[in-house]
N, C-alpha and C positions, 0 to 999 in steps of 0.2 A: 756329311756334316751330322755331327750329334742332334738327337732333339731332344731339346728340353721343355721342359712342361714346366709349364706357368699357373701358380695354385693362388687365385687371386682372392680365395675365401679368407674372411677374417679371421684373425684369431678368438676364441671363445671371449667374451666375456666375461670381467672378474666377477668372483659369486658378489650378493650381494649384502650389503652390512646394515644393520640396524644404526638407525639416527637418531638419537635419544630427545627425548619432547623438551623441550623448553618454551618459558613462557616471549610472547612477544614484544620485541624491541621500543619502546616508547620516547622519546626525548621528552622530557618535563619541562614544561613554563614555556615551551615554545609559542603556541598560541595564546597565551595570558602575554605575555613579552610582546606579541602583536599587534594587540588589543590594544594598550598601556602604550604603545609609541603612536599609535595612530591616534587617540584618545588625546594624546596632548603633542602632537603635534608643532600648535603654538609656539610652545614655550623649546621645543626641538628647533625649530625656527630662529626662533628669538636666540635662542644659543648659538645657533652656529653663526648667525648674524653680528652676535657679539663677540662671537672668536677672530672671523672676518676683518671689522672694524678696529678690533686691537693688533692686529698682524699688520693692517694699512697703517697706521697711526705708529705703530713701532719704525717700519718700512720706511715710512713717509720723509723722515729728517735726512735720513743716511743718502737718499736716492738724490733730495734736492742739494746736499752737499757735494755730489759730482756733480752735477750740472753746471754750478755757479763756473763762471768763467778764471782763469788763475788767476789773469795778470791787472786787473784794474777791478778794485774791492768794491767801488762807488757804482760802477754798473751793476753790479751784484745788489745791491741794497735796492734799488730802483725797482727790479718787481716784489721784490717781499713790501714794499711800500702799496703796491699796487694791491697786493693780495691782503693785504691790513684792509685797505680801505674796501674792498671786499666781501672781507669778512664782515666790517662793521656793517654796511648796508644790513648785511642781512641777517644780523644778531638781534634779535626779538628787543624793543623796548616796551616799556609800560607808555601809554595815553591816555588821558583823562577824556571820554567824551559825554557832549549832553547830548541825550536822546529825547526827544520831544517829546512822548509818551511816557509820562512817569510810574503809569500802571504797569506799562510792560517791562521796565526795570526792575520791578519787587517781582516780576517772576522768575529773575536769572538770578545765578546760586555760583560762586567762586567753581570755574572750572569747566563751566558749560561751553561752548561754541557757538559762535554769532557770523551772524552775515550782517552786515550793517550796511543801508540802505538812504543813498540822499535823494530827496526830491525838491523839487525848486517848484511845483505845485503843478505846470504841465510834463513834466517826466521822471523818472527818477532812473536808478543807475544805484550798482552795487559797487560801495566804495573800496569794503574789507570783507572778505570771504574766510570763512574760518578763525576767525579770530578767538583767542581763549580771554575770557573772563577772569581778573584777576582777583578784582575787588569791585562787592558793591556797596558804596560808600549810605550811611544811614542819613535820611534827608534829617535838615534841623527843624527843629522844632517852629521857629517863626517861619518859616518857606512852603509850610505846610497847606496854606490858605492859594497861595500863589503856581504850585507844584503843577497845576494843569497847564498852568501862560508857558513856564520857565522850563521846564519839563527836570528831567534828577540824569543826574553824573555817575556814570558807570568808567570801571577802567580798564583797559585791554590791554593783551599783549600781542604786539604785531609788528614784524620790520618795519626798519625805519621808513624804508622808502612809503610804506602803507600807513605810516604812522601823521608824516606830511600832508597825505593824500587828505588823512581823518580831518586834520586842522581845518586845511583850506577849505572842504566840506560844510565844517560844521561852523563857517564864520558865513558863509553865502547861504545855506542851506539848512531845510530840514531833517536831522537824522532819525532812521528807526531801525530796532534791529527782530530780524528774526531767527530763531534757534535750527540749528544745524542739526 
């Protein structure tokens, strides 16, 4: 049998080339771009929440128009009936309520937030929670002597359901409110 040799050394090395200098790679506005989305956030937020909310609400009609049943139109209408009355409970109305304290009335300002508060003299119990401030009505001129007894009319906006709640409150009871 032949022998052959086995030359398991590498081959040389190519010579070696010069690498011409340049300056280093930088991406620009990357970190400013950072800064500037983290900074506002919020409003990135608020954006995609509004993008969200228009893609349901487009969505929303087509999807409930498969659902509905084919063949009897009348059961159809029966929960959109249901979902009206739904809806309304809990679409914000304005109330007119009197708050006992007429001082602390001329400290709320259109827009503020209230907890309104009834006490029947041994307990009280918060009636409306968060409630926004719509208008505060200017006491008249003759009511002014009396404004301590009677106390001044502020007006809210609060579901209806909360809005009942205010009435029957403020016909048995004393209301006050404090700011949110």
């Amino acid at each position: 049998m032949p022998q052959v040799s086995a030359d398991f050394s590498s081959p040389s090395p190519p010579p070696p080339c010069p690498v011409p200098h340049f300056a280093p790679v930088r991406v620009r506005g990357g970190r400013r771009r950072l800064r500037r989305l983290l900074r506002h956030r919020r409003r990135a937020m608020a954006a995609g929440l509004a993008v969200t909310a228009a893609a349901l609400v487009a969505a929303g009609p087509r999807d409930a128009e498969r659902a509905r049943p084919q063949g009897n139109p009348a059961a159809a209408a029966v929960p959109a009936r249901e979902s009206e009355r739904g809806d309304r409970a809990a679409a914000p109305v304005t109330a007119p309520v009197r708050i006992a304290d007429a001082e602390t009335v001329r400290l709320l300002h259109r827009g503020d937030r209230v907890d309104v508060v009834a006490s029947d003299g041994s307990a009280s119990k918060v009636v409306a929670a968060g409630a926004r401030v719509t208008e505060v009505p200017e006491p008249q001129e003759g009511a002014a002597e009396g404004a301590a007894e009677v106390g001044a009319l502020v007006v809210l906006s609060v579901p209806r359901a909360t809005a009942a709640r205010l009435a029957g409150a403020g016909a048995s009871m004393r209301l006050a409110v404090t700011l949110c």
